[in-house]
C-alpha positions as a Markdown table, in Angstrom:
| # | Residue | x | y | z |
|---|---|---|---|---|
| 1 | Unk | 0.0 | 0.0 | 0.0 |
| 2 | Unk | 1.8 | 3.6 | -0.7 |
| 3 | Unk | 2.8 | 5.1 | 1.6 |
| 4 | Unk | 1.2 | 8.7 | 3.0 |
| 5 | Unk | 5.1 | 9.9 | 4.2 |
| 6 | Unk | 6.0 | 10.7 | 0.3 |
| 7 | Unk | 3.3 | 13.3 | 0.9 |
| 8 | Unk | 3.5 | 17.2 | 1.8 |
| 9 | Unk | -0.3 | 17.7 | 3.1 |
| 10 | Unk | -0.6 | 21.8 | 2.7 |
| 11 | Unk | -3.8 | 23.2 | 4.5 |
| 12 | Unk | -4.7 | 27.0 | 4.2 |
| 13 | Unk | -6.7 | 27.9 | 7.5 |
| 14 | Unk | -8.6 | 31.6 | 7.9 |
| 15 | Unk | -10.2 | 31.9 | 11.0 |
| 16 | Unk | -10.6 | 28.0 | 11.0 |
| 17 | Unk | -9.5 | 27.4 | 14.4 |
| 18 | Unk | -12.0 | 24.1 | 15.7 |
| 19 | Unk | -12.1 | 23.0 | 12.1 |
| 20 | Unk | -8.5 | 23.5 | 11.4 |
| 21 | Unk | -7.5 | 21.3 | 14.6 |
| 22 | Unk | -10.0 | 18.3 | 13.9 |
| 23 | Unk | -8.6 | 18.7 | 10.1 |
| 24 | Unk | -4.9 | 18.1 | 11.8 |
| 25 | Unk | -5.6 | 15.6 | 14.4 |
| 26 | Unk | -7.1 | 13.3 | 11.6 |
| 27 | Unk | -3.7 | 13.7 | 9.5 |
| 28 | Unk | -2.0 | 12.7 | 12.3 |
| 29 | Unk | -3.6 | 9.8 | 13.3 |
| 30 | Unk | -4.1 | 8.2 | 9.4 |
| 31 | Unk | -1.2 | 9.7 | 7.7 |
| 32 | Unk | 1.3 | 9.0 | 10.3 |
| 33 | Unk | 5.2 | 10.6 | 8.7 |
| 34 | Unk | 3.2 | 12.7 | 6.2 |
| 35 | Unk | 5.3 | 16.8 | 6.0 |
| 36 | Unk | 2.1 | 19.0 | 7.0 |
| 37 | Unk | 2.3 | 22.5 | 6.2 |
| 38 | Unk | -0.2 | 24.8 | 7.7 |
| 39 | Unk | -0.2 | 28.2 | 6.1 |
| 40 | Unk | -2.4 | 30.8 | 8.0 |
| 41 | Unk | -3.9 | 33.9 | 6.0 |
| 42 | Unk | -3.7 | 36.4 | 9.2 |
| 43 | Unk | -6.1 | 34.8 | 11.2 |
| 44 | Unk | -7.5 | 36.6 | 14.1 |
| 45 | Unk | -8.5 | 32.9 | 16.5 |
| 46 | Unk | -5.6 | 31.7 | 17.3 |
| 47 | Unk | -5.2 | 29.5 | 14.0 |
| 48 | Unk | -1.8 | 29.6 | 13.6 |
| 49 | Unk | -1.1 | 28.7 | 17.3 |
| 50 | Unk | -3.2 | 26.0 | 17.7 |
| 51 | Unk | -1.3 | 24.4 | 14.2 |
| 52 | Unk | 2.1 | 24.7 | 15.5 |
| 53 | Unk | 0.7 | 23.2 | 18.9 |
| 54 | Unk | -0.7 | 20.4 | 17.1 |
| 55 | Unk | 2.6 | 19.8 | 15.5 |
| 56 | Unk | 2.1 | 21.2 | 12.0 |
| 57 | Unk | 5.3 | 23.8 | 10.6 |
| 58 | Unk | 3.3 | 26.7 | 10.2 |
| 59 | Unk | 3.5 | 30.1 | 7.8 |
| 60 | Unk | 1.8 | 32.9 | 9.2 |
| 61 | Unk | 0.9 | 35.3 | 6.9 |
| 62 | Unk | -0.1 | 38.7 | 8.1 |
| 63 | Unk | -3.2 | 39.0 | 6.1 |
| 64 | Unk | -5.6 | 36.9 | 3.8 |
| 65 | Unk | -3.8 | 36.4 | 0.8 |
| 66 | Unk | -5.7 | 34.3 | -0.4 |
| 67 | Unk | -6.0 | 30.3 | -1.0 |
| 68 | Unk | -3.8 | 30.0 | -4.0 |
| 69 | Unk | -1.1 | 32.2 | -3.2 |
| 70 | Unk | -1.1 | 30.5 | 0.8 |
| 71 | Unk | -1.1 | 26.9 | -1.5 |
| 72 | Unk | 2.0 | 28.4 | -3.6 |
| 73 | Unk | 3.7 | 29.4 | -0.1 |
| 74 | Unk | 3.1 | 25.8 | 1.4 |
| 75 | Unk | 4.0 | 24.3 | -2.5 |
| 76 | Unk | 7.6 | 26.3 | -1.9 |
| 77 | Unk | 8.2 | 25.0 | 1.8 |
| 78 | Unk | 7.3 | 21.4 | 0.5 |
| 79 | Unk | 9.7 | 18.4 | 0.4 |
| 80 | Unk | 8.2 | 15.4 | -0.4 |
| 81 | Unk | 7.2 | 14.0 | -4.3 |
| 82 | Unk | 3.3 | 14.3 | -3.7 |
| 83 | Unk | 1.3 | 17.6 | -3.2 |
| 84 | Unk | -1.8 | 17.1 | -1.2 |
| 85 | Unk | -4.7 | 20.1 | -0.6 |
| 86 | Unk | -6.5 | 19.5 | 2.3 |
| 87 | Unk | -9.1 | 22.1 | 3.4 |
| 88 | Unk | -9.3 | 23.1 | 6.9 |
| 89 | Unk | -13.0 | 21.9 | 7.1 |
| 90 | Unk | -11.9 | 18.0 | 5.7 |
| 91 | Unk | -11.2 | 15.1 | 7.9 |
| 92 | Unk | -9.3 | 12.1 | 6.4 |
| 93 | Unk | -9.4 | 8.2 | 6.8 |
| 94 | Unk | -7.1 | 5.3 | 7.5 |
| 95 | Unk | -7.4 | 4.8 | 3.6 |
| 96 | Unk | -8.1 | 8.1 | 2.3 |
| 97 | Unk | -4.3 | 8.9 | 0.9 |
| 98 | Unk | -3.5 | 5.1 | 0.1 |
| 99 | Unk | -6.4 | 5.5 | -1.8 |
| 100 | Unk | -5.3 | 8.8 | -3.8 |
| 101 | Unk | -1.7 | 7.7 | -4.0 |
| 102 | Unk | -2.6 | 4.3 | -5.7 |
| 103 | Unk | -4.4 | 5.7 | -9.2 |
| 104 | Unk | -0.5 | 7.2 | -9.5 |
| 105 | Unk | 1.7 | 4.4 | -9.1 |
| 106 | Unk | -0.6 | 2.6 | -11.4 |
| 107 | Unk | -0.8 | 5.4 | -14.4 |
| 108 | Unk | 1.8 | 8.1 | -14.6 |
| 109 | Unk | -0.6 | 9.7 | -16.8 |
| 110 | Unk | -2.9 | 10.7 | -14.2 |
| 111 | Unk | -1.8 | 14.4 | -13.0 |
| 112 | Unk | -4.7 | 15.0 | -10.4 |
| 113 | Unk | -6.3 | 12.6 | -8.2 |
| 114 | Unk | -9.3 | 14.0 | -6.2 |
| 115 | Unk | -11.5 | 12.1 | -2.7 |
| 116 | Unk | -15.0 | 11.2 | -2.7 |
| 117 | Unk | -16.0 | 13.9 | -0.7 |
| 118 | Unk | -18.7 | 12.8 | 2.3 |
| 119 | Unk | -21.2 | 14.8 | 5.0 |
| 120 | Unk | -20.7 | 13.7 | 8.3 |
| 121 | Unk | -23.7 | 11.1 | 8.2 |
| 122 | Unk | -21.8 | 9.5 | 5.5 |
| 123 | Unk | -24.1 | 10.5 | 2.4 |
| 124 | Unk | -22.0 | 11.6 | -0.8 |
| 125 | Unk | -21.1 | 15.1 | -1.6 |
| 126 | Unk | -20.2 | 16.8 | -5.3 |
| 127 | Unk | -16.6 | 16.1 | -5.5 |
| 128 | Unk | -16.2 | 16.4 | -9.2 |
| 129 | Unk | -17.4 | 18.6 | -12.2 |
| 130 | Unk | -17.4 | 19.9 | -15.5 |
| 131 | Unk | -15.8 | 22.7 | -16.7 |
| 132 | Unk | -17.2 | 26.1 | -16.8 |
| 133 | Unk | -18.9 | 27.0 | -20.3 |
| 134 | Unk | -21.4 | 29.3 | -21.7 |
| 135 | Unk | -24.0 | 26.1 | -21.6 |
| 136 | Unk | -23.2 | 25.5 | -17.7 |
| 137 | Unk | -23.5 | 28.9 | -17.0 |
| 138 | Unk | -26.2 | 30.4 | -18.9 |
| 139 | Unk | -28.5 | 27.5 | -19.2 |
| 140 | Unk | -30.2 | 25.5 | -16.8 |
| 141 | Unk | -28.3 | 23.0 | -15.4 |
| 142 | Unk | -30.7 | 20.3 | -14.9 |
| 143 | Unk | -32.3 | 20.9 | -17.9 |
| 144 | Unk | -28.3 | 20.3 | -19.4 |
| 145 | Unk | -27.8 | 17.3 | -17.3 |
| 146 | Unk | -31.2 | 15.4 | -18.3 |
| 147 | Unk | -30.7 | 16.0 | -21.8 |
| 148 | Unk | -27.3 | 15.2 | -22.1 |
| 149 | Unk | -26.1 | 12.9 | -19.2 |
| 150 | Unk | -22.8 | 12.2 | -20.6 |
| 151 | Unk | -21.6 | 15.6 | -21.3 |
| 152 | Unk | -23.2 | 17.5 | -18.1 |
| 153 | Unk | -23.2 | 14.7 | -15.7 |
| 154 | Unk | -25.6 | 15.4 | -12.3 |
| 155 | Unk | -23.8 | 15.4 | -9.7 |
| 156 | Unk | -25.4 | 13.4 | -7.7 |
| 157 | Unk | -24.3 | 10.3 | -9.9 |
| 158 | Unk | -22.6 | 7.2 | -8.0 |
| 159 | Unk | -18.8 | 6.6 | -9.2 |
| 160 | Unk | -17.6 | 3.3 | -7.8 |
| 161 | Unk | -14.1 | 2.9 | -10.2 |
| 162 | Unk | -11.7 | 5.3 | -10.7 |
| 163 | Unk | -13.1 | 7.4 | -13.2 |
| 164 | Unk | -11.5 | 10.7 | -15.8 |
| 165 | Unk | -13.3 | 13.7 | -15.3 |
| 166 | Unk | -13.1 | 17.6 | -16.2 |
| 167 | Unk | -12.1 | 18.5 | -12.7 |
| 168 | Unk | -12.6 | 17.6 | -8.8 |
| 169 | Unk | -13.1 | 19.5 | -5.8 |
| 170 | Unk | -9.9 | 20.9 | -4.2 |
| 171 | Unk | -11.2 | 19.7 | -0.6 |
| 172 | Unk | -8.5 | 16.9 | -1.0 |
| 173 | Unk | -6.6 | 16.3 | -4.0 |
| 174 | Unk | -3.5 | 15.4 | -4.8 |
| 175 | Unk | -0.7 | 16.1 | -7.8 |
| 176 | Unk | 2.4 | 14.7 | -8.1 |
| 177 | Unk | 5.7 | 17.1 | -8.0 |
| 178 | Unk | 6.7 | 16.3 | -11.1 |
| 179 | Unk | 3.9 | 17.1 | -12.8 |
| 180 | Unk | 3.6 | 20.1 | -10.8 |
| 181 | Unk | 6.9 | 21.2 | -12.6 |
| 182 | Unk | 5.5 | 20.8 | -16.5 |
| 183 | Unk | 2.0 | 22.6 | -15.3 |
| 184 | Unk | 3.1 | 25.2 | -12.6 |
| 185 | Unk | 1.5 | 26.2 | -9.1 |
| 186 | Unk | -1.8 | 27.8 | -8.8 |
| 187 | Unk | -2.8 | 31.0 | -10.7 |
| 188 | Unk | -2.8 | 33.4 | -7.9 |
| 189 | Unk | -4.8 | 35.8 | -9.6 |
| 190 | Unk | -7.5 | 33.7 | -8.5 |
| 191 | Unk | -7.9 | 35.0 | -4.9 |
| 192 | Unk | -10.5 | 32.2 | -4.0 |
| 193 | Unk | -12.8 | 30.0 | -6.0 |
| 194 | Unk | -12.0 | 28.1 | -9.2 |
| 195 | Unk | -8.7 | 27.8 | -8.7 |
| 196 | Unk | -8.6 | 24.2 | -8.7 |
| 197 | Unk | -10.7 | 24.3 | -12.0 |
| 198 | Unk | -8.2 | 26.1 | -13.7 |
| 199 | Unk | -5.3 | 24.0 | -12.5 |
| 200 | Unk | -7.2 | 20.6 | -13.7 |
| 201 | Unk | -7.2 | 22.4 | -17.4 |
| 202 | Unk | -3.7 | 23.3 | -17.3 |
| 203 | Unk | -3.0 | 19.5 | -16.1 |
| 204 | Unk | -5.4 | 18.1 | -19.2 |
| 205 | Unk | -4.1 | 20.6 | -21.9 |
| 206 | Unk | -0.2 | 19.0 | -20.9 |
| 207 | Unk | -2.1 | 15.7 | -21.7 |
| 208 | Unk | -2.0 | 14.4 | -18.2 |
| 209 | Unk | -5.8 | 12.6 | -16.7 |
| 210 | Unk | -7.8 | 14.3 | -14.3 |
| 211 | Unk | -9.6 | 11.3 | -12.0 |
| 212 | Unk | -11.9 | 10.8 | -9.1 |
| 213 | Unk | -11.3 | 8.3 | -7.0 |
| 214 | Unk | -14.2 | 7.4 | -4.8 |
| 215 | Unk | -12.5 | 4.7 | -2.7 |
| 216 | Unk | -10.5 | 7.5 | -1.1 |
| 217 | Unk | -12.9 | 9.2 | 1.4 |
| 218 | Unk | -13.2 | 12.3 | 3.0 |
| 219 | Unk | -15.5 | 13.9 | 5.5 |
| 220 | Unk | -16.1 | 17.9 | 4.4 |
| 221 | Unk | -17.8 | 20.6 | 6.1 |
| 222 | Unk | -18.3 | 22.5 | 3.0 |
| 223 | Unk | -17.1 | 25.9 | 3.3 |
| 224 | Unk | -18.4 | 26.4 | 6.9 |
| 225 | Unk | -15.7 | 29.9 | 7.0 |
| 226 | Unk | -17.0 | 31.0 | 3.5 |
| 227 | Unk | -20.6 | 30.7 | 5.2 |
| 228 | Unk | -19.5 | 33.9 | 7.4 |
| 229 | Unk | -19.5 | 36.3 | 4.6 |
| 230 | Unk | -22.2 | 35.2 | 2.0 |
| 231 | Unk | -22.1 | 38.1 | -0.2 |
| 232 | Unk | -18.5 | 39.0 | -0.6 |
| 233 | Unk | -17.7 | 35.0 | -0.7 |
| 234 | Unk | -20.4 | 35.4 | -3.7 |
| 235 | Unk | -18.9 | 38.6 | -5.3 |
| 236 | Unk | -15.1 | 36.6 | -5.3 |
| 237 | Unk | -17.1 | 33.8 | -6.9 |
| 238 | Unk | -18.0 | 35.9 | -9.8 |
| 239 | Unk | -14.6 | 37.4 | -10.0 |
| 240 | Unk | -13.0 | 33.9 | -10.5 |
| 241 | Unk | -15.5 | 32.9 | -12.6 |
| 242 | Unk | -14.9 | 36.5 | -15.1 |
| 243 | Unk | -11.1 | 35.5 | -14.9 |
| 244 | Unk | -11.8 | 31.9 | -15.7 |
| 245 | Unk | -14.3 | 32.5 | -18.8 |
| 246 | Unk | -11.2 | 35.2 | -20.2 |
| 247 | Unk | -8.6 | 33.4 | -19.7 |
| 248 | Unk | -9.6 | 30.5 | -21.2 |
| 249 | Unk | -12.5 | 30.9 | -23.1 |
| 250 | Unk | -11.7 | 34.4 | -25.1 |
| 251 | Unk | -13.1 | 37.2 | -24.9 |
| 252 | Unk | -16.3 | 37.0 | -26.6 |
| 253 | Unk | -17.0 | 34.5 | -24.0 |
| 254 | Unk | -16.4 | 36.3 | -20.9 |
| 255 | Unk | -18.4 | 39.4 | -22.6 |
| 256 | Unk | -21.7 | 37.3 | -22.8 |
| 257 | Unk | -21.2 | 36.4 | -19.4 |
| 258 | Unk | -21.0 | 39.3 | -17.9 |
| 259 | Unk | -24.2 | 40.4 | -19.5 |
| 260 | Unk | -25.8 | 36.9 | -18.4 |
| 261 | Unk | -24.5 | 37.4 | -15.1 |
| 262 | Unk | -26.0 | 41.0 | -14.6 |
| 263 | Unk | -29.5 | 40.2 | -15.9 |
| 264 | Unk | -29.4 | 36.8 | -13.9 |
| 265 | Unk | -28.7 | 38.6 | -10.9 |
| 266 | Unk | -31.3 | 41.5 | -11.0 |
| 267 | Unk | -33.7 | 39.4 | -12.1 |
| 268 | Unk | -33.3 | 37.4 | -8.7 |
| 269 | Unk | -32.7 | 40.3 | -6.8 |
| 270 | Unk | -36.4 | 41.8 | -8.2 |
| 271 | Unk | -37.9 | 38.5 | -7.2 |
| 272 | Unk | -37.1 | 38.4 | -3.8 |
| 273 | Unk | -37.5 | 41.8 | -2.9 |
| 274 | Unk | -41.3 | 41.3 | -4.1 |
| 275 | Unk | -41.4 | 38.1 | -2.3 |
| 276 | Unk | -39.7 | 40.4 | 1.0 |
| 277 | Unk | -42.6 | 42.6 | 0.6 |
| 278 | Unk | -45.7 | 39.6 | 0.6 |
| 279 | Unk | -43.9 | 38.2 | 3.5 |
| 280 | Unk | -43.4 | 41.3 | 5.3 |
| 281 | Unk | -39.7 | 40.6 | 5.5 |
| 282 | Unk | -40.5 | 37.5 | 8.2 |
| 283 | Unk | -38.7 | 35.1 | 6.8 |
| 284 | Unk | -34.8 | 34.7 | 7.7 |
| 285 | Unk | -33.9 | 32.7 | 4.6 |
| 286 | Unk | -35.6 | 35.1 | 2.2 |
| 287 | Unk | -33.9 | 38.2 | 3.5 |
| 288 | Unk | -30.6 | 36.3 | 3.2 |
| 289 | Unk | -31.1 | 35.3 | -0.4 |
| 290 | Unk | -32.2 | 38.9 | -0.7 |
| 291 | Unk | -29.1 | 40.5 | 0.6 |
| 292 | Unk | -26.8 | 38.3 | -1.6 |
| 293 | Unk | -28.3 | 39.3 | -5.0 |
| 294 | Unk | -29.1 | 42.3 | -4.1 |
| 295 | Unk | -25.2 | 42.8 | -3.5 |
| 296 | Unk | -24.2 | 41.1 | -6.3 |
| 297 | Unk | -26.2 | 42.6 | -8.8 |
| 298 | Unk | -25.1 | 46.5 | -7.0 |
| 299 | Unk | -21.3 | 45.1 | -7.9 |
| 300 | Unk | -22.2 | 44.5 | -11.4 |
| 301 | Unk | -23.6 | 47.7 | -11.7 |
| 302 | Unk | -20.8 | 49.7 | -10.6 |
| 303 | Unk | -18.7 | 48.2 | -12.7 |
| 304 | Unk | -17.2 | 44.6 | -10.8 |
| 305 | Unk | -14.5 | 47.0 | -8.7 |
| 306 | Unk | -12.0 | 44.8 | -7.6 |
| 307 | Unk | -12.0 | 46.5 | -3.5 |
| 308 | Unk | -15.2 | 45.1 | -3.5 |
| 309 | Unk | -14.7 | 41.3 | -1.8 |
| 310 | Unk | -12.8 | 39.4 | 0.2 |
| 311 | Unk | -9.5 | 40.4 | -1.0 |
| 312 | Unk | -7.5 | 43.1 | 0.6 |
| 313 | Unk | -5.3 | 45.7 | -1.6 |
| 314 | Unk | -2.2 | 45.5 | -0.8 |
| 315 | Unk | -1.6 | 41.9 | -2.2 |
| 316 | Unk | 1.9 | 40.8 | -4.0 |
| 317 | Unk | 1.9 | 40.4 | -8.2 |
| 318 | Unk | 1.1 | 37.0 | -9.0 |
| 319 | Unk | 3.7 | 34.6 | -10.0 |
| 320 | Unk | 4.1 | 33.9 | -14.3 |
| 321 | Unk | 2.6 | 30.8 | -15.3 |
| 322 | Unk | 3.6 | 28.6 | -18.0 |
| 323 | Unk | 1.6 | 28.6 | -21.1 |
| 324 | Unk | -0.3 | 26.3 | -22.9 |
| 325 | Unk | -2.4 | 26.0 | -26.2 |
| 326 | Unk | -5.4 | 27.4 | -26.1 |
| 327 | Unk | -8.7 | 25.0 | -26.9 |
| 328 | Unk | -10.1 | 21.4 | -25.9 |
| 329 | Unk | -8.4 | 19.7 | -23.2 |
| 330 | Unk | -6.7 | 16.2 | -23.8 |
């Protein structure tokens, strides 16, 4: 069975403190001689402390930098031939890196291997998807995934063998060094959201295999510290996606989104604040939903400013990139 001590296991913590130390404690108990990296994105609870208590090296960043820049920071401290992302809301198994580690030693073609992703009561989350396109984003999805199950596959479908797909969930995943050297780190102009996305591209346009591999399990929390700030989490959501859709779908693309985007949003944000008034704002969950699109569709009015978000200003250039040809992935 490989061996979880070839690993570097990075996790990126903001004000993740409980989660974070449940997240550690499980690495240490199932991937006993694993390097675990801990970089901290100026946490205010005591994050960083409680890593280096726990026994993880930490980086303490000052402020949030973001997740792929903090991954690119734990990526540069690393040692070991395989690169694991492990969120700070993810618990692992006895067999969860064995798992992940095996798909490698029996294809070197595979570049990223990601977990089956579980709730706590065991039931199966969305660990893998499709790429971002005009279709996914513009169209209704279930209407997409009934209509052509092999191109938009729901996620909700049950994968028992290790199967190719467009991309997984970063929660867990893991790429081997080397092929972190032909692809390059994380694009850190994505401050948070779709960052993983973009890297599974990269890793099919070198002609490397993207898999999921459900016998490698991982509890997940989904985004409990994005949950704190629903609307700006949103708002960096729809910068990623912009990026994403220009980068690597043109510009025409990205200029039909934005349009799609806006009239999506005010549309939703009209709805609810009708619905607000014939509930006489009494219902929690609707003024939520309201807030969100509401604040959404205001950002797309004035224009997507970037100091809108999560992001602070004063944040370092991000790194070059190697390049690759443009068009269908492998």
């Amino acid at each position: 069975m490989p061996d979880p001590a070839g690993c570097s296991i990075i996790v990126v913590s903001w004000n993740t403190s409980a989660l974070l130390a449940a997240c550690l404690e499980s690495v240490l108990r199932h991937a006993a001689g694993a390097e675990l990296i801990v970089v901290d994105n100026g946490s205010a609870d005591g994050s960083a402390e409680r890593a280096r208590g726990i026994g993880a090296r930490v980086i303490a960043n000052p402020t949030n930098r973001g997740f792929a820049r903090a991954v690119n920071q734990g990526i540069d401290a690393s040692t070991r031939p395989m690169i694991v992302l492990l969120n700070p809301d993810a618990t692992i198994e006895n067999g969860t890196l064995p798992e992940l580690l095996r798909v490698f030693e029996s294809d070197p073609a595979v570049g990223i291997a990601g977990s089956q992703l579980l709730d706590p009561d065991g039931s199966r989350q969305h660990s893998y998807d499709t790429f971002p396109s005009l279709a996914t984003e513009c169209l209704n999805k279930w209407l997409l995934r009934t209509l052509l199950p092999s191109s938009f596959p729901a996620k909700t479908r049950v994968l028992d063998a290790v199967t190719d797909v467009d991309s997984v969930i970063g929660a867990c995943l893991a790429i081997p060094r080397a092929v972190l050297d032909r692809v390059g780190p994380l694009d850190e102009r994505f401050f948070v959201f779709l960052e993983e996305t973009d890297w599974c591209l990269r890793v099919r346009r070198a002609g490397f295999r993207v898999v999921h591999v459900p016998a490698s399990r991982v509890v997940h929390l989904q985004g409990k510290a994005k949950a704190l700030h629903p609307v700006l989490a949103r708002i960096e959501y729809l910068k990623s996606l912009f990026l994403y859709f220009r980068k690597n779908l043109g510009t025409p693309a990205w200029l039909v989104l934005h349009a799609a985007r806006l009239l999506k949003s005010g549309m939703n944000a009209l709805f609810c604040c009708i619905a607000m008034i014939l509930t006489l704002a009494l219902i929690p969950s609707l003024r939520r939903r309201t807030a969100i699109h509401a604040g959404l569709f205001g950002w797309q009015l004035l224009g997507c400013p970037d100091g809108i978000g999560l992001q602070p200003a004063d944040l370092p250039a991000p790194r070059p990139l190697p390049s690759f040809p443009a068009g269908a992935p492998r």
